[in-house]
Residue, then its C-alpha position, 0 to 999 in steps of 0.5 A: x489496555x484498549x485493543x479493538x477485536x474482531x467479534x464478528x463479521x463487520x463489527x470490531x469491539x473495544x476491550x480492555x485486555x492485558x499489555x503483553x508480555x515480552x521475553x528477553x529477545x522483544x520490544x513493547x511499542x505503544x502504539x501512536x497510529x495504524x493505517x488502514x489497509x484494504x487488504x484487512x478490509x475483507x477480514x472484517x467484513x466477513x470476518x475471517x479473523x475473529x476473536x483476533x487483533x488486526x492492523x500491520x500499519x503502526x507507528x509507536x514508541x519503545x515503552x520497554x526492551x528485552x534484556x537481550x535487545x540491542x540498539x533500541x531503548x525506550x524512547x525511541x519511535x519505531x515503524x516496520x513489520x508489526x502485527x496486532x497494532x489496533x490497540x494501546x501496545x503491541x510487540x515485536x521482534x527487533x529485527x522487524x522495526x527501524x527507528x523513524x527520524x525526529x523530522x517525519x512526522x507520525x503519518x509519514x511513519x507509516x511506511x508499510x505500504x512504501x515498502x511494499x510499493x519501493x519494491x515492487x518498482x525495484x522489481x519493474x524496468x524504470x529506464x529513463x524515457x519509458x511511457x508508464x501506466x497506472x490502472x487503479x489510482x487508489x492510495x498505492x496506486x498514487x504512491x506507485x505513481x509518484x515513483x514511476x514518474x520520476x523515470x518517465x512519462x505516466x499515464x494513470x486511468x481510474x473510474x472515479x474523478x476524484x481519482x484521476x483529479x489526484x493523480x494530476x495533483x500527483x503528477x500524472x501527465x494524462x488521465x483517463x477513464x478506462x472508457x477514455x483510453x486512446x487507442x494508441x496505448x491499446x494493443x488488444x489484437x493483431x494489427x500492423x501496428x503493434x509494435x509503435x503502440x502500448x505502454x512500455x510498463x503498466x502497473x495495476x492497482x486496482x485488484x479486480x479483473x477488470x483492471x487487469x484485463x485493461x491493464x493486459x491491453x494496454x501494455x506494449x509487446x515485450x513490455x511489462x505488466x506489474x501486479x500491485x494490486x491486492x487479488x488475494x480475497x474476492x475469488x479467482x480473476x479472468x484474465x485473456x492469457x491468450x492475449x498475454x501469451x502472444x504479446x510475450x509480456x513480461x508479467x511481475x506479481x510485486x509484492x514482498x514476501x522477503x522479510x531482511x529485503x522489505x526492511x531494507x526498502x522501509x530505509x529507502x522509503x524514509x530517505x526518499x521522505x527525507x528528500x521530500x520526493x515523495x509527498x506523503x503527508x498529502x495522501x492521508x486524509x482521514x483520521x479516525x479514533x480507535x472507538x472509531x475503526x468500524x467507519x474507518x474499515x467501511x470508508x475504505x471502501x466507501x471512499x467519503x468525499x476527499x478520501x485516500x487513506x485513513x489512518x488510526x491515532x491511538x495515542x499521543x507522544 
């Protein structure tokens, strides 16, 4: 089979390796699409993971079943917690896969990064009438928006125009650029109006100190700060604990390491598919072969014009 490895910082290579092997108790998957994720950006780009088989975003198809597998068969297209998916087949544990309806579509499939997203608002208070703010409207930022604002009014702030363009079309009730931000959803010092100003939940998506930094002003006293963001490459963050500290903010760091708990959030997400409550479909933009994922991982920080995420098609069905 083809399979994309990691021979060196920033340059995967096509091989042909052998499927793999199953025992009695896994699955054979071959793969159809793999998303990208930012989160592998930095293992490609300083090859952290070399010699290895990266993607953990795929949608695929039952090619074969273990002897001791029950309630899968062949045929069937499964997406869940699977590793080693940039390439032709990969393997899994059942307990990690859930079948995807015939009417979602191969990219709606992809539900990895909701999983992680449905979680982390499960995680967030989301009372009706709350104000929530969005610091980072990259792909999970615009996912954890479309969330947040079905329990109130949204708020979403990003560097980028284009950013902040998608996050109107998401349904963003206002934007701004982190130098835009009025005063009133800045709370940063003593003053005798702390506690009329603020956002009641701000959610950081960018993954850098300076979106935390703005996304710890711009919660209210007692209010929430949820961590969406990825913080584990880059080094160590600042951030004003001082300030933190004398707000009393309730500071949630949503991501998912309970793997029965995550699967559980994978049905919730193709549900709100099925809905048509979240638009998927929309914020996948780019598609790339296997022979082409090194311009995929450096679009993903690059960011082409139009770009939200990108995805892998590997196979047909």
């Amino acid at each position: 089979m083809k399979a994309a490895i990691l021979k060196e910082a920033g340059h995967f290579e096509i091989m042909d390796i052998p499927v793999p092997e199953i025992n009695s108790n896994e699955i054979l998957i071959r793969v159809l699409v793999c998303g990208t994720c930012m989160s592998e950006y930095p293992q490609w780009r300083e090859g952290q993971r070399i010699n290895e088989i990266l993607g953990h975003e795929p949608v695929g198809i039952i090619e074969e079943v273990g002897n001791n597998v029950r309630g899968f068969k062949s045929g069937d297209r499964v997406s869940g917690l699977l590793q080693n998916a940039f390439a032709e087949y990969t393997k899994a544990d059942p307990s990690l896969l859930i079948k995807i309806p015939d009417e979602i579509s191969d990219v709606e499939g992809i539900l990895e990064p909701w999983s992680c997203l449905i979680s982390g608002a499960h995680r967030m208070p989301m009372d009706y009438g709350y104000s929530f703010a969005l610091v980072g409207c990259g792909y999970m930022g615009l996912g954890m928006l479309q969330l947040m604002k079905q329990a109130g009014k949204t708020i979403a702030v990003d560097i980028r125009d284009e950013s902040l363009d998608n996050a109107r079309r998401f349904g963003a009730d206002e934007v701004y650029k982190p130098d835009q931000v009025p005063v009133k959803y800045i709370v940063d010092q003593w003053n005798n109006e702390m506690f009329i100003k603020g956002v009641d939940v701000v959610a950081e998506a960018g993954g850098g100190s300076h979106t935390l930094e703005l996304a710890g002003k711009m919660v209210r006293p007692h209010g929430t700060l949820s961590i969406i963001g990825f913080h584990q490459s880059g080094g160590r963050r600042d951030i004003d604990m001082g300030l933190w500290n004398w707000k009393a903010i309730t500071v949630i760091n949503a991501h998912e390491r309970r793997v029965p708990v995550q699967m559980g959030y994978f049905n919730e997400a193709i549900h709100l598919i099925q809905a048509k409550r979240l638009r998927v479909k929309e914020m996948i933009t780019h598609k790339y072969n296997l022979e082409d994922l090194n311009k995929a991982f450096s679009d993903l920080k690059e960011k082409p014009k139009g770009y939200i995420k990108g995805y892998i098609r590997i196979a047909e069905k």
